[in-house]
C-alpha positions as CSV (number, residue, x, y, z in Angstrom):
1,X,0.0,0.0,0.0
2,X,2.8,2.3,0.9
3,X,3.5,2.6,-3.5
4,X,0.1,3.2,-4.1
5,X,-0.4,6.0,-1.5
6,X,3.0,7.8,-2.7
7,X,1.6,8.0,-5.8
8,X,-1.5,9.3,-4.3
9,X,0.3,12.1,-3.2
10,X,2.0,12.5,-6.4
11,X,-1.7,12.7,-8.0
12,X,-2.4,15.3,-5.8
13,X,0.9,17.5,-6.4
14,X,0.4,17.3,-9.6
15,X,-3.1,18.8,-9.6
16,X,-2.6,21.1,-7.3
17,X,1.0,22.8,-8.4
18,X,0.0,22.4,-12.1
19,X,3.1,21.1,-13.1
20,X,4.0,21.2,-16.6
21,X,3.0,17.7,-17.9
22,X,3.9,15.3,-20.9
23,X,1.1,15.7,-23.1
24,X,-1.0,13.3,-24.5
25,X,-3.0,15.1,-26.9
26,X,-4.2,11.7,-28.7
27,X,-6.7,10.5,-26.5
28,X,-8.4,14.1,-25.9
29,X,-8.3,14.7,-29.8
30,X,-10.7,11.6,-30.5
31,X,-12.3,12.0,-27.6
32,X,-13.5,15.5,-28.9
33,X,-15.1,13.7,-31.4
34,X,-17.6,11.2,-29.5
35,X,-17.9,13.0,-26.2
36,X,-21.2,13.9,-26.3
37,X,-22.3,10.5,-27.6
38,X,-20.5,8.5,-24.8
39,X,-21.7,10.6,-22.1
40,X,-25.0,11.3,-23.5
41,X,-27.4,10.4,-21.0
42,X,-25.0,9.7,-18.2
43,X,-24.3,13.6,-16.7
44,X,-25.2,17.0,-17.3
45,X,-23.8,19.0,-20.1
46,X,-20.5,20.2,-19.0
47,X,-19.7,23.6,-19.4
48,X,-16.1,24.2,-20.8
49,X,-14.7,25.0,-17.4
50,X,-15.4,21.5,-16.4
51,X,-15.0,19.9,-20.1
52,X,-10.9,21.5,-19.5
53,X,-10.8,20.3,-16.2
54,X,-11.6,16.5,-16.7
55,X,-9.3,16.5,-19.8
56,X,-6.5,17.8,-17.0
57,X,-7.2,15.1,-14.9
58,X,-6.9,12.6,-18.1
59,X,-3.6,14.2,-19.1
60,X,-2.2,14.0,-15.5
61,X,-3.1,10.3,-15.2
62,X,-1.6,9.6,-18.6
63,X,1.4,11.4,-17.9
64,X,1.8,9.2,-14.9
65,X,1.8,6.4,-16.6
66,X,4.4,7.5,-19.6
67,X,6.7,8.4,-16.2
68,X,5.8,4.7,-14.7
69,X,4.8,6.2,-11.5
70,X,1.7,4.4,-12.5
71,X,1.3,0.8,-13.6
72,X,-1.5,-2.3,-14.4
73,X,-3.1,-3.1,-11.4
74,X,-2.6,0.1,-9.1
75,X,-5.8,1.3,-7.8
76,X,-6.2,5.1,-8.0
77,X,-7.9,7.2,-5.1
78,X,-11.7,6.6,-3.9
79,X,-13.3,9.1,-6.3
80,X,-14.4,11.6,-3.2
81,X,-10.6,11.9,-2.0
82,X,-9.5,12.2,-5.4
83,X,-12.2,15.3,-6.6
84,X,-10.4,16.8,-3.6
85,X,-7.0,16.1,-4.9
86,X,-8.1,17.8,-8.0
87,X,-10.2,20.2,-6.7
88,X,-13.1,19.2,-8.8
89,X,-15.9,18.7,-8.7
90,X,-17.2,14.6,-8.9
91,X,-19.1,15.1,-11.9
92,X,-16.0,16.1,-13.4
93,X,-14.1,13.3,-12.0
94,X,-16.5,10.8,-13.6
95,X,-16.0,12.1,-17.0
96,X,-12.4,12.1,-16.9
97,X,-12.9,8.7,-15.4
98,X,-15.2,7.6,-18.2
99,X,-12.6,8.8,-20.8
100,X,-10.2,6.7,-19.3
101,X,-12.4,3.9,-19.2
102,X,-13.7,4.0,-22.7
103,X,-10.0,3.8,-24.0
104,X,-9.1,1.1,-21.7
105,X,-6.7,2.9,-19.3
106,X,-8.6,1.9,-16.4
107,X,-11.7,-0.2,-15.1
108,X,-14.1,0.2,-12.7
109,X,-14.0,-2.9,-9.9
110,X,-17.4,-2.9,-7.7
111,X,-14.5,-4.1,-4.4
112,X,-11.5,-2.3,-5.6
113,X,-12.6,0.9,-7.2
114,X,-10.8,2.2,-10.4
115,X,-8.0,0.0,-11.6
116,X,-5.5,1.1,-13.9
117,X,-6.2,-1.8,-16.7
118,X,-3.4,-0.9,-19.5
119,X,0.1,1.2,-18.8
120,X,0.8,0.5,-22.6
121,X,0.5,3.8,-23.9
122,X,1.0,2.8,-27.5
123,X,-2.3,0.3,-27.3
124,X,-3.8,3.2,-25.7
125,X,-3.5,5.4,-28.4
126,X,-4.1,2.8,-30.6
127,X,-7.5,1.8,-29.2
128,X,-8.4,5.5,-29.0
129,X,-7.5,5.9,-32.7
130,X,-9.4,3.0,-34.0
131,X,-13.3,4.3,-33.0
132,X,-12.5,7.3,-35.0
133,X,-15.9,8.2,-37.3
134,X,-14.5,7.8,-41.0
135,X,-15.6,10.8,-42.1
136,X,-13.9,13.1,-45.2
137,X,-12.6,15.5,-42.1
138,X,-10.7,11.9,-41.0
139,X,-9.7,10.8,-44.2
140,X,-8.1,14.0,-45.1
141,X,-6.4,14.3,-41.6
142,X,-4.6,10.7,-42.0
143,X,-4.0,11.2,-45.3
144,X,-2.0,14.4,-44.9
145,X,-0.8,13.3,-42.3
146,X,0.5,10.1,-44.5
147,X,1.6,12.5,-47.0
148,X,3.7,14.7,-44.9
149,X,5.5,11.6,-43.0
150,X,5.9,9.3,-46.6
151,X,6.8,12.7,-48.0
152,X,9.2,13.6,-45.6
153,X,11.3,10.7,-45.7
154,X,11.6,9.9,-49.9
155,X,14.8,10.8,-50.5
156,X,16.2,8.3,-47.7
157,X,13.7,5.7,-48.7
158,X,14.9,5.8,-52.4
159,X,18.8,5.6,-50.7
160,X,18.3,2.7,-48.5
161,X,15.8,0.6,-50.6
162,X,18.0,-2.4,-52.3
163,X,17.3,-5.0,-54.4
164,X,15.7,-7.4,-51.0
165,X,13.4,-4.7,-50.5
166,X,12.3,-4.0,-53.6
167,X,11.6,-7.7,-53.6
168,X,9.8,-8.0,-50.6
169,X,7.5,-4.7,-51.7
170,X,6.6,-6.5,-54.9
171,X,5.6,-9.8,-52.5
172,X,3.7,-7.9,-50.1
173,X,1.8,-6.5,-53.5
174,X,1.2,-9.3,-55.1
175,X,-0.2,-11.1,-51.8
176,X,-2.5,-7.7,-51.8
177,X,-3.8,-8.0,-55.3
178,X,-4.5,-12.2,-54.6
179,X,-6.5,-11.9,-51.2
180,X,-10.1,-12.3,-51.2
181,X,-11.1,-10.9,-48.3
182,X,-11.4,-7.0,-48.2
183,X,-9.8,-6.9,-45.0
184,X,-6.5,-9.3,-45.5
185,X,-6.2,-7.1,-48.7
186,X,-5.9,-3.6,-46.8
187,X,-3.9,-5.5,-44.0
188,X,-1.2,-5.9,-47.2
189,X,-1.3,-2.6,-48.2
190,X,-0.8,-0.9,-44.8
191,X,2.1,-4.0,-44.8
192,X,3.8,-2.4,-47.8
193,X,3.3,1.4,-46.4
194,X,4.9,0.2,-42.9
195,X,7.9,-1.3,-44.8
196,X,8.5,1.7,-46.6
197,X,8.3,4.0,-43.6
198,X,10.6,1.7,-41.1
199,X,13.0,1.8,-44.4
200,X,13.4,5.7,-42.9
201,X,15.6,4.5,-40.3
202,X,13.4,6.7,-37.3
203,X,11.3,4.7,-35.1
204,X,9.6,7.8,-33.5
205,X,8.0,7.8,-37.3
206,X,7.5,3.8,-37.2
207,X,6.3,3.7,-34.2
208,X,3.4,6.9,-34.8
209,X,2.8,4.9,-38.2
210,X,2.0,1.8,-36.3
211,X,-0.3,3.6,-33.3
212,X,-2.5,5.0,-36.2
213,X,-2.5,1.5,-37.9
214,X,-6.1,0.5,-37.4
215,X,-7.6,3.6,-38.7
216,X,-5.3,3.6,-41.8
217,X,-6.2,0.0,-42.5
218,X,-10.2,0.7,-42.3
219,X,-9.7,3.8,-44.1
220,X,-7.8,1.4,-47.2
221,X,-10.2,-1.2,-46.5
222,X,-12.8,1.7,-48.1
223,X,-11.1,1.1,-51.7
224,X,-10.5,-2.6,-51.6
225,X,-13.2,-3.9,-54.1
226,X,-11.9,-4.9,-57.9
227,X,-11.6,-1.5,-59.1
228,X,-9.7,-0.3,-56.0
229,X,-7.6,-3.0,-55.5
230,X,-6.5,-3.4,-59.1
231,X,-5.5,0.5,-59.0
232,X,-3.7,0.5,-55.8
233,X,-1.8,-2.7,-57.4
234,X,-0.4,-1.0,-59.9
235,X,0.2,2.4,-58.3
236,X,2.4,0.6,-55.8
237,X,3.8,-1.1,-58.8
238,X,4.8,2.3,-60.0
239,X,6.1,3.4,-57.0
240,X,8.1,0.3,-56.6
241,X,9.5,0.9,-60.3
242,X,10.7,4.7,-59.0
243,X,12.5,3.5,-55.7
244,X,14.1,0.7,-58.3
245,X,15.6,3.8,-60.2
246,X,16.2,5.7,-57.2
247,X,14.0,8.6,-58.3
248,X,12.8,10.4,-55.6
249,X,10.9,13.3,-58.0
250,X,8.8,10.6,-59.0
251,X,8.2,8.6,-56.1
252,X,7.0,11.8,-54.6
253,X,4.8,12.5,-57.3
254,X,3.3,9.1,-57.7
255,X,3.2,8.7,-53.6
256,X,1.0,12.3,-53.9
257,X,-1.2,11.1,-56.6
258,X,-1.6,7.5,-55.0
259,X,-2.7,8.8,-51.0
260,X,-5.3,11.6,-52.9
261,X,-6.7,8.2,-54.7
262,X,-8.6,6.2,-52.0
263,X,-10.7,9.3,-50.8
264,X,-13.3,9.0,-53.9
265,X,-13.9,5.5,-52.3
266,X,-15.4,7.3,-49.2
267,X,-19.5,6.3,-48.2
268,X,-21.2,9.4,-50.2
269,X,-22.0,10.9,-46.4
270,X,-18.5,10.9,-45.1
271,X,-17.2,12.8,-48.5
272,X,-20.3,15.7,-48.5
273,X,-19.9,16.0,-44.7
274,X,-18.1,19.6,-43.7
């Protein structure tokens, strides 16, 4: 008990000094997008006083856990001493709780109380990432967010890629253009983007690319139908061809064109939704 009620206290400095703490945007950006459908029902509309507070409370637990003062199995505060700690209000407290919750961070035992369930904060991020809506407003955020990262790294790409790679990246395509199921098929793809990206040599970038993985892999599964799959075949076929000649002009280009392809494969609502 003596671990868990240090880091009690440290909960409570934390909160109360306002220290400057790692941030963890992720969680609080999807969040934004189904907070009123989670909580609908459940509390009162917050006003945005509260709305900042509880995401303070989410970013201090988080931060916790990236500094491993936190870890699976510690049971946080009973929620009245730990409203004080935050000097919030308990309403407050639940919907930071509930965020946490919904993400898997922590779970709610009817003997113990709230249980921090995960300390991975990769799988975190990762399960936070995969219910976002695929709407056009996604799509295009991924998407240039693939662009600027694929982008970013060509030139390196087109130095380091060899003859084994380029082999493997025609493999990887061919198993992509042979799969039945619309789901192996995108598993492929997002296969031949990782390889490509980890070719960078930064595993900051790989390891971003690989948090974001299940919303990149339902956004490709979107175009995987005859039409969608035979295009994506041979665009990566193209941009194999470029890295093969180690021009990085037009593996730029071709990247560009091929990431702007899959959004005419959006549901009609998600594209005409602004």
């Amino acid at each position: 008990m003596d671990g868990i009620d240090g880091r009690r206290a440290r909960i409570a400095l934390d909160a109360r000094n306002n220290r400057p703490l790692t941030p963890h945007a992720t969680i609080l950006v999807v969040w934004s997008y189904h907070r009123g459908d989670v909580l609908k029902g459940k509390f009162s509309p917050a006003p945005k006083a509260a709305q900042r507070q509880s995401d303070d409370v989410v970013r201090a637990i988080l931060a916790m856990l990236e500094r491993g003062e936190l870890h699976e199995g510690d049971v946080l505060p009973p929620e009245r001493e730990l409203a004080q700690q935050f000097d919030i209000g308990r309403n407050t407290l639940r919907e930071a709780i509930k965020v946490l919750q919904v993400y898997g961070v922590v779970d709610r035992s009817p003997r113990l109380g709230t249980v921090i369930k995960s300390a991975n904060l990769d799988h975190i991020m990762g399960v936070a990432f995969s219910s976002m809506p695929l709407t056009r407003e996604t799509f295009d955020d991924i998407q240039e967010f693939r662009q600027v990262l694929e982008s970013g790294i060509a030139s390196r790409v087109a130095e380091r890629c060899g003859p084994e790679t380029i082999e493997k990246l025609e493999a990887i395509n061919r198993n992509m253009a042979s799969a039945g199921d619309l789901r192996e098929q995108a598993a492929h793809d997002y296969q031949f983007h990782a390889l490509l990206i980890d070719l960078g040599g930064n595993a900051v970038l790989s390891r971003t690319y690989r948090v974001l993985g299940e919303p990149i892999q339902r956004l490709m599964e979107l175009g995987k139908n005859a039409r969608g799959t035979d295009a994506a075949f041979r665009q990566h076929q193209a941009l194999i061809e470029a890295l093969r000649q180690r021009d990085v002009e037009a593996y730029g280009r071709l990247l560009a064109r091929h990431l702007a392809h899959g959004r005419r494969y959006l549901p009609e609502q998600s594209r005409n939704k602004d």
